[in-house]
C-alpha positions, 0 to 999 in steps of 0.5 A: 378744245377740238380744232373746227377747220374751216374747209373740211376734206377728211372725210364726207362724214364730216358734212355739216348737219343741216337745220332741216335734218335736225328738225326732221330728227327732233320729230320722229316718231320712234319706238323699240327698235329691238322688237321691231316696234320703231315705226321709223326704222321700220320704214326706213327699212322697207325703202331701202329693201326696195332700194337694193331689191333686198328681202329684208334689212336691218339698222346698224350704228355704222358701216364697220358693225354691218361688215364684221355682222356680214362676214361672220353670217357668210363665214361658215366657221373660224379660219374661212378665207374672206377675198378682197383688195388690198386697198379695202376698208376693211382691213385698213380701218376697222382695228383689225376686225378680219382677224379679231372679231370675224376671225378669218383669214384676208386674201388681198388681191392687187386690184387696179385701184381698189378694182379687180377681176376674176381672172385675179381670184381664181387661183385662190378659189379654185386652188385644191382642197386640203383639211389644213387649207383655209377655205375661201368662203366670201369674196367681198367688194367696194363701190365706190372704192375708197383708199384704191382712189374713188374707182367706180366697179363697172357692173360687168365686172362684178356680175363676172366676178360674183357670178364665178364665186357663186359657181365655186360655191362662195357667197358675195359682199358689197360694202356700199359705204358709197354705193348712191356715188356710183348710181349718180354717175352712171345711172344704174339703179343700186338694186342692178349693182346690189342683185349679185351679192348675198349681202349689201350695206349703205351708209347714210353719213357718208354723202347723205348728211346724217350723223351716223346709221348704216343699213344691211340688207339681204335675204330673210334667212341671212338678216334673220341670222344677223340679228344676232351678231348685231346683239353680240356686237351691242347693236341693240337699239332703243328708240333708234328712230331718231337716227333713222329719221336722218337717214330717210331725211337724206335720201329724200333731200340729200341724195339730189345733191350728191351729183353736185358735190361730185362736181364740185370735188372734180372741178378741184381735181381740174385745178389741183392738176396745174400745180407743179409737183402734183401727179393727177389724172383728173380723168380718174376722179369718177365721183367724189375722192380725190387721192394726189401723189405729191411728188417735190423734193422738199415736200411730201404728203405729210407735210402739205397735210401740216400745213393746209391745217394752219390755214384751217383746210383739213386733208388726210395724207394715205403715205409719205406722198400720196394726200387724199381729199373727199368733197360733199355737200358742205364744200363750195366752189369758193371753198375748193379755190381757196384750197387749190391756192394754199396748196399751190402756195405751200408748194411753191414756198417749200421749193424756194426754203 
């Protein structure tokens, strides 16, 4: 039987399904999502055209489907370059789907935690061409970063860097897995962060409460094109309704809370900051993903990862010392003392074994 820990840190998708959201679901009015006859896919996609200032949009199962469709669509042929920090999801998460699905070559740049510049990427674009060269075609970017610790892009910084990969001729990404946390914290629309990219996507279960659903959108040209990456892929969905009615429920009722489950998450970043043995700056905690150097002679990520799941509090440890906590809706301020003592215990016991 699969373990249900009773504080859940893994992951914003591991948020509790509301009853309210369930209710809206089992009420959707659906239809063939395939021939574009869904009515409540179809309304989701007109909002979040509107959202992102995007022509057109199409419904995806998950984030991973909407990045490898992207990357194959803005690729020009096997081999092309997709640029792009060494922390992105990406390359780390999705079975190698760079290599193995888009088949282009990943250019990994050190970004300063997940974030990086034009200064960065110019050797690579600008570099000389070559018939036995791989051509950077897609400079691809995170917001909010994930594995480079929750960093929010500033807009001028991707204006800079899309604008120069335009001008050399390349197209431009955004994995907006976490787009709506940037837009609470600085109040900037997501259609100003999205106006650079020839392509954008946001998820709807991670923060907004929804099983699963993610939308990609862009221009018509480009949606029309992926359409049929996402039937190659087995994206073809019947009645999707359903789901897209969990999507449209959280940006209605979900998408207000997300502020408070930031708060939340940096109230626990504050208080994880006193324990001994823990290096965090709370100040680069901008919204919602909390990454901790565990930093004690007998301790190390893993084995605080261990340990909080005996007391049922469920973590990610990244390496050998660096844990990774992401808050949401279902954690409470209860929740995030609890979590602050076991681990705050857990250290002090192992340094007295």
């Amino acid at each position: 039987m699969l373990q249900k820990y009773k504080i859940d840190l893994f992951s914003d998708t591991n948020s509790e399904l509301s009853s309210g959201m369930r209710a809206y679901m089992m009420e959707a009015e659906v239809g063939n999502e395939v021939a574009g006859e869904d009515p409540t896919v179809n309304r989701l996609l007109d909002r979040v055209c509107d959202l992102l200032g995007k022509e057109a949009a199409v419904f995806m199962p998950s984030g991973t489907m909407c990045n490898g469709v992207a990357f194959r669509v803005l690729c020009q042929r096997p081999g092309d370059t997709i640029i792009l920090d060494k922390t992105a999801h990406p390359l780390h998460k999705a079975s190698g789907l760079i290599s193995g699905l888009v088949q282009s070559v990943p250019y990994l740049v050190d970004g300063k935690r997940g974030v990086f510049t034009t200064e960065q990427i110019q050797p690579i674009i600008e570099k000389p061409f070559g018939y036995n060269i791989s051509q950077p075609r897609v400079v691809s970017i995170e917001q909010i970063t994930n594995l480079g610790g929750g960093a929010i892009w500033p807009l001028n910084t991707i204006q800079d860097v899309c604008s120069f990969a335009h001008k050399n001729g390349l197209k431009t990404h955004m994995d907006g897995a976490r787009l709506f946390g940037a837009v609470v914290e600085t109040g900037i629309p997501a259609a100003t962060y999205a106006r650079s990219f020839d392509s954008v996507w946001i998820d709807f279960c991670k923060g907004l409460g929804a099983p699963m659903g993610a939308v990609l959108a862009g221009s018509k040209e480009f949606i029309e094109e992926a359409w049929y990456y996402k039937f190659q892929q087995g994206g073809g969905l019947h009645k999707a309704g359903i789901l897209a009615a969990a999507c449209l429920y959280g940006l209605d009722n979900n998408l207000p809370r997300l502020k408070e489950a930031h708060e939340t998450t940096q109230e626990l970043a504050k208080l994880l900051n006193n324990i001994p043995g823990i290096i965090l700056d709370p100040q680069v905690v901008e919204a919602n993903i909390i990454l901790l150097k565990v930093e004690q002679s007998k301790s190390t990520a893993f084995f605080l990862e261990k340990e909080l799941k005996k007391r049922s509090i469920r973590t990610l440890a990244v390496d050998t010392n660096t844990l990774r906590m992401i808050g949401h809706m279902s954690i409470t301020k209860e929740n995030i003392q609890t979590v602050y003592e076991a681990v705050s215990d857990i250290l002090e016991n192992s340094q007295n074994v």
